[in-house]
Structures are given as C-alpha cells and as structure tokens.
Backbone and ligand atoms as CSV (ligand in chain L), in Angstrom:
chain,resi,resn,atom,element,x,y,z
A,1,UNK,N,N,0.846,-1.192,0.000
A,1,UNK,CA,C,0.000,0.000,0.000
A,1,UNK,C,C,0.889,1.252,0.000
A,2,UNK,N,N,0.297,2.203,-0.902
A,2,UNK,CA,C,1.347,3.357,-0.818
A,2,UNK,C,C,1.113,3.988,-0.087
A,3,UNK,N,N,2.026,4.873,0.872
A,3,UNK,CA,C,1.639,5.955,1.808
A,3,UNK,C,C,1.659,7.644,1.540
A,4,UNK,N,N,0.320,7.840,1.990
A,4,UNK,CA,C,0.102,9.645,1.571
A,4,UNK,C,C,1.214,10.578,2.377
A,5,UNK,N,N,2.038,11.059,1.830
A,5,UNK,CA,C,3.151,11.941,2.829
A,5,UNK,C,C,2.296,13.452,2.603
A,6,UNK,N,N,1.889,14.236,3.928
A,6,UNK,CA,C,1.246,15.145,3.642
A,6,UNK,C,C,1.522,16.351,2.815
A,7,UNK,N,N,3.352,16.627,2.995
A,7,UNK,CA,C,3.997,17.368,2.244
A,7,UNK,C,C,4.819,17.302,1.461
A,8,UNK,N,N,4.674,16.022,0.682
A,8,UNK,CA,C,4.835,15.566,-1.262
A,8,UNK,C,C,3.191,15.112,-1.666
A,9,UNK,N,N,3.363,16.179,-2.256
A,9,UNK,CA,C,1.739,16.052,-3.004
A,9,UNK,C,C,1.617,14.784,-4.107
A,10,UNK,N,N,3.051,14.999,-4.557
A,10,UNK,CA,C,3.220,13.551,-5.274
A,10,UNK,C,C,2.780,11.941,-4.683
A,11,UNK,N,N,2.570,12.399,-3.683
A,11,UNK,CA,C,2.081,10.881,-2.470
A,11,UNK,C,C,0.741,10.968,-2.712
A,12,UNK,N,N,-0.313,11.913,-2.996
A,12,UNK,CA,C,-1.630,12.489,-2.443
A,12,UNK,C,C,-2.588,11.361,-3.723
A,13,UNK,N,N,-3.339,11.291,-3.129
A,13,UNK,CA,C,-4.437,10.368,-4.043
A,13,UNK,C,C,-5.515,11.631,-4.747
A,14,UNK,N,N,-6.139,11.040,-6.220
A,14,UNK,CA,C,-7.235,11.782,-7.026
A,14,UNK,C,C,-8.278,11.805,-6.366
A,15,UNK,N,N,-8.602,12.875,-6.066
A,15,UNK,CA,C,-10.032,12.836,-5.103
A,15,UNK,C,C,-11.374,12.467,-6.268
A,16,UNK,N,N,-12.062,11.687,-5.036
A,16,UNK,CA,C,-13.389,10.962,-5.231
A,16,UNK,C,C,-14.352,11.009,-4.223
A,17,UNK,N,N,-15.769,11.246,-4.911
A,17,UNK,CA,C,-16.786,11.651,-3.887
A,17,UNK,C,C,-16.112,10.554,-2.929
A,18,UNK,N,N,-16.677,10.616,-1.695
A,18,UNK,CA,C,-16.908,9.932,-0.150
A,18,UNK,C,C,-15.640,9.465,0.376
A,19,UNK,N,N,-14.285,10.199,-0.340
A,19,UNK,CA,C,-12.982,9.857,0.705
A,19,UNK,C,C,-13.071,10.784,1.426
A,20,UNK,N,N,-13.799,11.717,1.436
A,20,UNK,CA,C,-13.622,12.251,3.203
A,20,UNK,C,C,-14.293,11.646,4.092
A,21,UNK,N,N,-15.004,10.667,3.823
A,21,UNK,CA,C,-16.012,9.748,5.185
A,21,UNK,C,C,-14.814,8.934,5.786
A,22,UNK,N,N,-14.852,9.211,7.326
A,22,UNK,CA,C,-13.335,8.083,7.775
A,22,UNK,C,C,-12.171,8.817,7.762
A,23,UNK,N,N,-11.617,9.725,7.014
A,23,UNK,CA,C,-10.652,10.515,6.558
A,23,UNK,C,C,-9.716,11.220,7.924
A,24,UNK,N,N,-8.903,11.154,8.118
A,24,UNK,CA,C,-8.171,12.077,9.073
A,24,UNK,C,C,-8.166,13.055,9.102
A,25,UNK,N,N,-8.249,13.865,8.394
A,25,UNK,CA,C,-8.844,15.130,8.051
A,25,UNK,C,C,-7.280,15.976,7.606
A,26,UNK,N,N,-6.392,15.421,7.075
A,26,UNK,CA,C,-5.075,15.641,6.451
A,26,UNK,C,C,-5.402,16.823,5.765
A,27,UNK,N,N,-6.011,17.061,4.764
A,27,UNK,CA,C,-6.574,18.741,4.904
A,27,UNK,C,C,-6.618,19.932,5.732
A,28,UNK,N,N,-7.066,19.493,6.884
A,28,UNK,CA,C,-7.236,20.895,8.090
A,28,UNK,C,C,-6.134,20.597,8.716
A,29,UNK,N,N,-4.678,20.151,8.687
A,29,UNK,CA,C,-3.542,20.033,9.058
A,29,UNK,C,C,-2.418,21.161,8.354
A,30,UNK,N,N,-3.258,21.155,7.263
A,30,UNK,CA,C,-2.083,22.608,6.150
A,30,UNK,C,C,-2.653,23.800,6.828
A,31,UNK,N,N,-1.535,24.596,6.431
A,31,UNK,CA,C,-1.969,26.213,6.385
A,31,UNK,C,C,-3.260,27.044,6.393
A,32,UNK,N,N,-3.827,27.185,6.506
A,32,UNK,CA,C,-5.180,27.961,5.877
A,32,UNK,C,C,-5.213,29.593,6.390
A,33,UNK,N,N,-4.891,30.160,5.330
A,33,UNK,CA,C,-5.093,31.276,5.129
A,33,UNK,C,C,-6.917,31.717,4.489
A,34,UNK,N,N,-7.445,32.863,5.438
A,34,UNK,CA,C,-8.505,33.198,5.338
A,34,UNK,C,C,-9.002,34.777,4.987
A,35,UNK,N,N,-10.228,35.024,4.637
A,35,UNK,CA,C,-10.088,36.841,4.203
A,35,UNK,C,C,-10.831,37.139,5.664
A,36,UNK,N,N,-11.126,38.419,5.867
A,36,UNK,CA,C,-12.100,39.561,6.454
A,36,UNK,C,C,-13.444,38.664,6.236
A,37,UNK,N,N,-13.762,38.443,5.053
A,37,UNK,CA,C,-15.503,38.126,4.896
A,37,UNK,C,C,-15.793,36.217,5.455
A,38,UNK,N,N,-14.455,35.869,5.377
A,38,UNK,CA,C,-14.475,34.180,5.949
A,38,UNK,C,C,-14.915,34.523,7.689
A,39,UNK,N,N,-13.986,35.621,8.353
A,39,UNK,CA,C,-13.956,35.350,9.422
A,39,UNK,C,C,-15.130,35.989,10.153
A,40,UNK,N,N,-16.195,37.133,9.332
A,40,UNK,CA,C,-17.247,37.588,9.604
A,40,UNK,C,C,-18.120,36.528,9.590
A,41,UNK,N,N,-18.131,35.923,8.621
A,41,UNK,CA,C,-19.168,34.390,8.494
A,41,UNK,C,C,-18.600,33.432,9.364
A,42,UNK,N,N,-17.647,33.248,10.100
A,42,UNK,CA,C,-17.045,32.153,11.554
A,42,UNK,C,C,-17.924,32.846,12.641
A,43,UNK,N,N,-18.084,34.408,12.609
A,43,UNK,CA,C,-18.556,34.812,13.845
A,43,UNK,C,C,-17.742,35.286,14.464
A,44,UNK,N,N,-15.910,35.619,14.205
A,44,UNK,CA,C,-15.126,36.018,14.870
A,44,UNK,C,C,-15.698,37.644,14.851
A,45,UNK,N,N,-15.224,37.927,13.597
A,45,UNK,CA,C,-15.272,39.238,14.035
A,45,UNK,C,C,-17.150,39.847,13.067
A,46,UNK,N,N,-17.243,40.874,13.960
A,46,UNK,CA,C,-19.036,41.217,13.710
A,46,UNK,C,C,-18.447,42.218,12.278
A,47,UNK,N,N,-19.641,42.260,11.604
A,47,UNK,CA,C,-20.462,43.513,10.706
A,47,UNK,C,C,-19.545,44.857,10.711
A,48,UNK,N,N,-19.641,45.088,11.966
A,48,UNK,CA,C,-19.238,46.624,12.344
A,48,UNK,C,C,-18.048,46.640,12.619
A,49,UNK,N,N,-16.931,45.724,13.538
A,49,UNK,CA,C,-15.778,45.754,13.274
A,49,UNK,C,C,-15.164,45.866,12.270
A,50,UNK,N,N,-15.523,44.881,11.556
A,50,UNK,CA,C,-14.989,45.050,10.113
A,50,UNK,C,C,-15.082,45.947,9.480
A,51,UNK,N,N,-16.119,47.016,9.757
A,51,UNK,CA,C,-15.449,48.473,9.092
A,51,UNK,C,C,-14.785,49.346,9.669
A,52,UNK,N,N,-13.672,48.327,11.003
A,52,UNK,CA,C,-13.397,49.843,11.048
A,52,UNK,C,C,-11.173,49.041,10.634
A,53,UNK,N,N,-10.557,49.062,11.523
A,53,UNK,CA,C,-9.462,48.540,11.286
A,53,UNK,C,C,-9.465,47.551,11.410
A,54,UNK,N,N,-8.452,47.061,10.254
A,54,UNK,CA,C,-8.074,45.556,9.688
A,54,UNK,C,C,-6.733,45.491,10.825
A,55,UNK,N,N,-6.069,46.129,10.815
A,55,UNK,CA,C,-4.654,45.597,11.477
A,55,UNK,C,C,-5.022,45.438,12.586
A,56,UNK,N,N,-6.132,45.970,13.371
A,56,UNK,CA,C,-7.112,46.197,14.622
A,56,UNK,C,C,-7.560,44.938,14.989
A,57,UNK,N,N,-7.933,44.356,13.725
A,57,UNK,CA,C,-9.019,43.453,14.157
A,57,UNK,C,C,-7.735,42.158,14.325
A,58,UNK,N,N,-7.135,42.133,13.258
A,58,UNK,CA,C,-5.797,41.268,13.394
A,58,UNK,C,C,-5.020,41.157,14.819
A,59,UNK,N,N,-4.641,42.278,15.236
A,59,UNK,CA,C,-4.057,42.170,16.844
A,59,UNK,C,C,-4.976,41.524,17.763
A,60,UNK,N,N,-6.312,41.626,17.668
A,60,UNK,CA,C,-7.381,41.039,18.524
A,60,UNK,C,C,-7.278,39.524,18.217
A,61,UNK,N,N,-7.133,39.457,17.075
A,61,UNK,CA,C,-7.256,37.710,17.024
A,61,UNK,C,C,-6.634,37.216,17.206
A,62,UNK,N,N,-5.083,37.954,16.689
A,62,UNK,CA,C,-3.622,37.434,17.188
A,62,UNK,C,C,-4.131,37.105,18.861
A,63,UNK,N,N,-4.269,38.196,19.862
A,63,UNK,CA,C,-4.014,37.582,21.100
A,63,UNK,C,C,-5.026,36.610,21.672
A,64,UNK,N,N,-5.936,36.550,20.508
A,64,UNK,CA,C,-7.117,35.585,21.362
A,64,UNK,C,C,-6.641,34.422,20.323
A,65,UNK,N,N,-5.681,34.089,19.766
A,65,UNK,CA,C,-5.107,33.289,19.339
A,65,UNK,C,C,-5.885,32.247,18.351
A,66,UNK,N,N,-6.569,32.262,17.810
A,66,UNK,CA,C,-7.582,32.361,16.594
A,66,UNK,C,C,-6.230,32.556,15.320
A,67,UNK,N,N,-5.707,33.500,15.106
A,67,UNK,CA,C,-4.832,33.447,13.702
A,67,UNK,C,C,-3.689,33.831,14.714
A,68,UNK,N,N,-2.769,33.291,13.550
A,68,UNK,CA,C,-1.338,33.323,14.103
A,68,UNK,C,C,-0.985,34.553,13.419
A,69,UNK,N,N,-1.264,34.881,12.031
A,69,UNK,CA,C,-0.382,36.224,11.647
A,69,UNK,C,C,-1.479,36.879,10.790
A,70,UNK,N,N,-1.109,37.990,10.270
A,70,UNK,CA,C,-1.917,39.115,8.988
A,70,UNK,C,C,-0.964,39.145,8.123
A,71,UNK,N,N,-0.941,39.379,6.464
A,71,UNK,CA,C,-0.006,39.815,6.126
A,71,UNK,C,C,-1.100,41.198,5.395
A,72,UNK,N,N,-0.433,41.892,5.366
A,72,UNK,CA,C,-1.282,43.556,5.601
A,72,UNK,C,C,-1.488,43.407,3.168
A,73,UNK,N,N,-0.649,43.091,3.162
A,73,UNK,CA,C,0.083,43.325,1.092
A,73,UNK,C,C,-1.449,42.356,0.641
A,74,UNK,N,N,-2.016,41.374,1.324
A,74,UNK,CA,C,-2.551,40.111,0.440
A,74,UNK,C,C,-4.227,40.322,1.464
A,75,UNK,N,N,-3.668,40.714,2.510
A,75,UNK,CA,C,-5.168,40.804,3.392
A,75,UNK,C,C,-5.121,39.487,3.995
A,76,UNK,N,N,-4.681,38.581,4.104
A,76,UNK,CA,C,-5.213,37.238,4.817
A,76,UNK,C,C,-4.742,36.768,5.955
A,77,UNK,N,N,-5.339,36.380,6.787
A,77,UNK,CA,C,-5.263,35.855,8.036
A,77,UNK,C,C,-4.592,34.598,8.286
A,78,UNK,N,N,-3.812,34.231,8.920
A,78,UNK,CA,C,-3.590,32.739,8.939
A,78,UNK,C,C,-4.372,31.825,9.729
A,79,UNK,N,N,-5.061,31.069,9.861
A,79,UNK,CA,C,-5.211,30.567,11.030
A,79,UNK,C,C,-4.342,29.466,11.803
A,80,UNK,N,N,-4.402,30.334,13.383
A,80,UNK,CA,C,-3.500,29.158,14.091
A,80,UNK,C,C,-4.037,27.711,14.065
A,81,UNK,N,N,-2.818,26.991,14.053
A,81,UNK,CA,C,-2.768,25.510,14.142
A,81,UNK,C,C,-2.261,24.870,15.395
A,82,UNK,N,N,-3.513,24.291,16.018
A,82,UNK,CA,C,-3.554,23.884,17.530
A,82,UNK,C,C,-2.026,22.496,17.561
A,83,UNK,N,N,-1.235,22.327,18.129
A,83,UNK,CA,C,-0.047,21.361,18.638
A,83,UNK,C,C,0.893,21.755,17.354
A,84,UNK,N,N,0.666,22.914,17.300
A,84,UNK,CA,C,1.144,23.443,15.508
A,84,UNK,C,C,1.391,22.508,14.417
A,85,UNK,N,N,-0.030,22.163,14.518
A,85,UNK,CA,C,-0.438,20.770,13.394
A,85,UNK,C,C,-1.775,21.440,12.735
A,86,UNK,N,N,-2.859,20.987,13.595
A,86,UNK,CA,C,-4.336,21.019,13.420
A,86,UNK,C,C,-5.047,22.500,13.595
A,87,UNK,N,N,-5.720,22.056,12.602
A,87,UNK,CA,C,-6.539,23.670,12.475
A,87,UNK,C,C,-7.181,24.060,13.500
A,88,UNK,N,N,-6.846,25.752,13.886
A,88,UNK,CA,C,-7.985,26.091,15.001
A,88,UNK,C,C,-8.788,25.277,15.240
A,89,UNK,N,N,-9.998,25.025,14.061
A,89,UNK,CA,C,-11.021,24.395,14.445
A,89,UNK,C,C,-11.583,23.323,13.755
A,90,UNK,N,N,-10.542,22.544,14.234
A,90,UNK,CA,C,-10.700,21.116,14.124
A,90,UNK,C,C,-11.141,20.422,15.195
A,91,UNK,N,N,-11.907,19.154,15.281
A,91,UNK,CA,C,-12.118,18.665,16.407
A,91,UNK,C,C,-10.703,17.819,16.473
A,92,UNK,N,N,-10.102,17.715,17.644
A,92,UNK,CA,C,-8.790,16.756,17.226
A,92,UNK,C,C,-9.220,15.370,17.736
A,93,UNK,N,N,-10.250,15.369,18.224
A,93,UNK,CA,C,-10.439,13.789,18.670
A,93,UNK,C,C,-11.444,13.068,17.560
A,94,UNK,N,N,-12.474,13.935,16.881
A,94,UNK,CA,C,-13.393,13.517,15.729
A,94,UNK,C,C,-12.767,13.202,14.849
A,95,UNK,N,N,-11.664,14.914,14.446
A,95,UNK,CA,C,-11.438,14.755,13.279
A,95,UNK,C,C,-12.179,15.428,12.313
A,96,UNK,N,N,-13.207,16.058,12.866
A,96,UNK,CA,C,-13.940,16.825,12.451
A,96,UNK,C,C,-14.225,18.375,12.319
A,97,UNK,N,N,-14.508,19.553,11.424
A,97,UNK,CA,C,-14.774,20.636,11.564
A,97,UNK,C,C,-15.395,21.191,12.162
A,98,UNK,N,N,-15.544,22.057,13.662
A,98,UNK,CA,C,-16.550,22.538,14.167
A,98,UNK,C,C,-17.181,23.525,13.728
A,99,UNK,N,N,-16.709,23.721,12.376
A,99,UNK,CA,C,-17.089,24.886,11.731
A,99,UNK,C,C,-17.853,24.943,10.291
A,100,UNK,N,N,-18.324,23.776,10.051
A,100,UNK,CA,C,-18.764,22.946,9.022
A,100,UNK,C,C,-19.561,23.991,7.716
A,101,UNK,N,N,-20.060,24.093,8.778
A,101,UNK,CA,C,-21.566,25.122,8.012
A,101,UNK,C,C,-20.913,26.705,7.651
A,102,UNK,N,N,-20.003,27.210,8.011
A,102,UNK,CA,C,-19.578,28.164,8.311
A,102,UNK,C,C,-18.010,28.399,7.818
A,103,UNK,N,N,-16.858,27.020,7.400
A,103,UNK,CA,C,-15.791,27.186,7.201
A,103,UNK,C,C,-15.669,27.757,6.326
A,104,UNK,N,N,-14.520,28.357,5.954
A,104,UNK,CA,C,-14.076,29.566,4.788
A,104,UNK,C,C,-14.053,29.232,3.789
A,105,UNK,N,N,-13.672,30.162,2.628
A,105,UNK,CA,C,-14.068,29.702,1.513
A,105,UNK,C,C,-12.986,28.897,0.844
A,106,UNK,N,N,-11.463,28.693,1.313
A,106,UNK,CA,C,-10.661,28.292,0.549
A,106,UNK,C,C,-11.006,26.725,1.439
A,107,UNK,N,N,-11.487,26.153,2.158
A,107,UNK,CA,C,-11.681,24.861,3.001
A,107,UNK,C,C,-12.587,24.259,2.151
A,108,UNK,N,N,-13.849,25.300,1.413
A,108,UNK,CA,C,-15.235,24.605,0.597
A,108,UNK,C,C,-14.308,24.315,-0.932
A,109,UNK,N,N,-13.444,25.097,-1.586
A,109,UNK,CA,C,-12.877,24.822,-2.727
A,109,UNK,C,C,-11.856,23.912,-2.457
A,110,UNK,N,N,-11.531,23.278,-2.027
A,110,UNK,CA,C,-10.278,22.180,-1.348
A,110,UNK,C,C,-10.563,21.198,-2.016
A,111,UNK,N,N,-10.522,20.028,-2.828
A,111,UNK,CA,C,-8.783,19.899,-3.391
A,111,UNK,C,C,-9.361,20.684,-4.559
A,112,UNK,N,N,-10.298,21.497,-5.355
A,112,UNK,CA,C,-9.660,21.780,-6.458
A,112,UNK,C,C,-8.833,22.908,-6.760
A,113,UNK,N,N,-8.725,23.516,-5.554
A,113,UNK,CA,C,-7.503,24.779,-5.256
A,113,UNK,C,C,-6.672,23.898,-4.456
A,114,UNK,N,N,-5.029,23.946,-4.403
A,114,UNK,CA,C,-4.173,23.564,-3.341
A,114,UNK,C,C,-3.009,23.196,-4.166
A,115,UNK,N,N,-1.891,22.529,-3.007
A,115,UNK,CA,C,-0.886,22.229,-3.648
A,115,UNK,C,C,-0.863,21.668,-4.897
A,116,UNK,N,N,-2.007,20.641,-5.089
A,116,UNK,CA,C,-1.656,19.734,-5.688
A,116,UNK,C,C,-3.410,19.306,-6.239
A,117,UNK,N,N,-3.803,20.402,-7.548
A,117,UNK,CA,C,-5.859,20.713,-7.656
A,117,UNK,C,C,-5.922,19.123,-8.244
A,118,UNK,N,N,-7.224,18.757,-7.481
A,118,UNK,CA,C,-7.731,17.904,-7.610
A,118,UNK,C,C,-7.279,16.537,-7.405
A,119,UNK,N,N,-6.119,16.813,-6.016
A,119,UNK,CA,C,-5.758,15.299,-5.442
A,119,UNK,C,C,-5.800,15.865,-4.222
A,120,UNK,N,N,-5.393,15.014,-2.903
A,120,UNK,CA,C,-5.697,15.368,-1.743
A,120,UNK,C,C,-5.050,13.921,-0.722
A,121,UNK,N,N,-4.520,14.590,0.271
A,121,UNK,CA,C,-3.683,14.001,1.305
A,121,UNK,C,C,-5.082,12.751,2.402
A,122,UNK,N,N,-5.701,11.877,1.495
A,122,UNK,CA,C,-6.117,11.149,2.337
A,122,UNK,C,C,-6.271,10.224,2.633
A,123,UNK,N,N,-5.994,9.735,4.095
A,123,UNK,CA,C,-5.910,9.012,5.220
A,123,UNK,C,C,-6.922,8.455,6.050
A,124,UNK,N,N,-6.928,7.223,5.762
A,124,UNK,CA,C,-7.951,6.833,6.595
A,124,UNK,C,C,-7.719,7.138,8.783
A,125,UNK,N,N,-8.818,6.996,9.291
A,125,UNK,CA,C,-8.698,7.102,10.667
A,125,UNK,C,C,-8.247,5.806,11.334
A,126,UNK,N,N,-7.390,5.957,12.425
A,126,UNK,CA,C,-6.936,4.944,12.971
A,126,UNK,C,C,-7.548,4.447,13.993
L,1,SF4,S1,S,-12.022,25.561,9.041
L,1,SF4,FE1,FE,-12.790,23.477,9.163
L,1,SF4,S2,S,-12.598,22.647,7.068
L,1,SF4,FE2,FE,-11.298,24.480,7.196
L,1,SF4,S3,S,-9.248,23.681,7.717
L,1,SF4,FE3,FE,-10.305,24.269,9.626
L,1,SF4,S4,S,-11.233,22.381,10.387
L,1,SF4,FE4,FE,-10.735,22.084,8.209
C-alpha cells in the first residue's frame, strides 16, 4: 500500500466523492489562510468591526489566538494551528470541523484549489 506523505503532493491520491467519510482530516492540518468576509461568516469578528481597522481586528485575534499572523500586502489571516499541526477548528479527537456550516471559503474549494488541484492528502482514521 502506498503511503500519503502530507507534504509531497506527489504521495496524495485523485479525489473521489466519499474519501472524506473516515478521513483524518489531512486537509485541516495545512496552512489555511482566510479573508475579512471568511472570518465575519465564523462569527469572529461582527459587521461593524470590520469596518473599522483591519490591522485592529488582526491584533485582537492574534491575542485571542484564533490566527497566528496578517499579512497587511494580500489581506489574509492565517489561522492558528492547535499542537502546531491542526486547524484552530478542528475537532482533534473527531477529526472533524466545528465549523462545518460556516468554514471559509478556501476549506469549501479544497482539493480543487491547493498544492496539488484535484488530489488530496487522504488518510484513513486509525
Ligand atoms: S475551518 Fe474546518 S474545514 Fe477548514 S481547515 Fe479548519 S477544520 Fe478544516
């Protein structure tokens, strides 16, 4: 059996409906960078914040530790990665998104945006 290495995409299998059922969730383990309008729709930040400062709202999340950085040139947020693995909001014991209904928009286009469009790092659960 071949093994998926998360960071050689060359390892990653062609995605097909229902490999995320079971899945480790090797996806919400990368990077995810997010905009202003992802994190209004999470519920982080409200309506009205958001019009007022961006670098504002960034220091707030930085310390409530929600995103790890801003880059001010591109606008996007990073989000922190809990054991600096797993996504903010991942369940780490499910495996699951607590944010399902609500995750950003580069998480809903996943695999056909990413390292490697239209394959994907997955792993069954152990
Ligand atoms: S927001 Fe949800 S879908 Fe997106 S990376 Fe995090 S846990 Fe995964």
């Amino acid at each position: 059996m071949s093994l998926v290495d998360i960071d050689r995409p060359s390892t990653w299998k062609f995605y097909r409906k229902g490999m995320c059922d079971g899945c480790w969730g090797g996806c919400c383990t990368m990077p995810v960078e997010v905009r202003l309008s992802d994190l209004i729709r999470l519920g982080v930040v409200s309506e009205d914040e958001a019009l007022g400062s961006i670098k504002k709202i960034a220091k707030r999340l930085m310390k409530e530790g929600i995103v790890s950085s801003y880059r001010q040139g591109t606008e996007l947020f990073m989000l922190t990665q809990k054991y600096g693995r797993d996504c903010y909001f991942l369940d780490s014991k499910t495996r699951l998104c607590t944010v399902y209904e609500k995750r950003p928009d580069v998480c809903r286009e996943f695999p056909s945006i990413g390292p490697r469009p239209g394959w994907c790092p997955a792993t069954r659960q152990k």
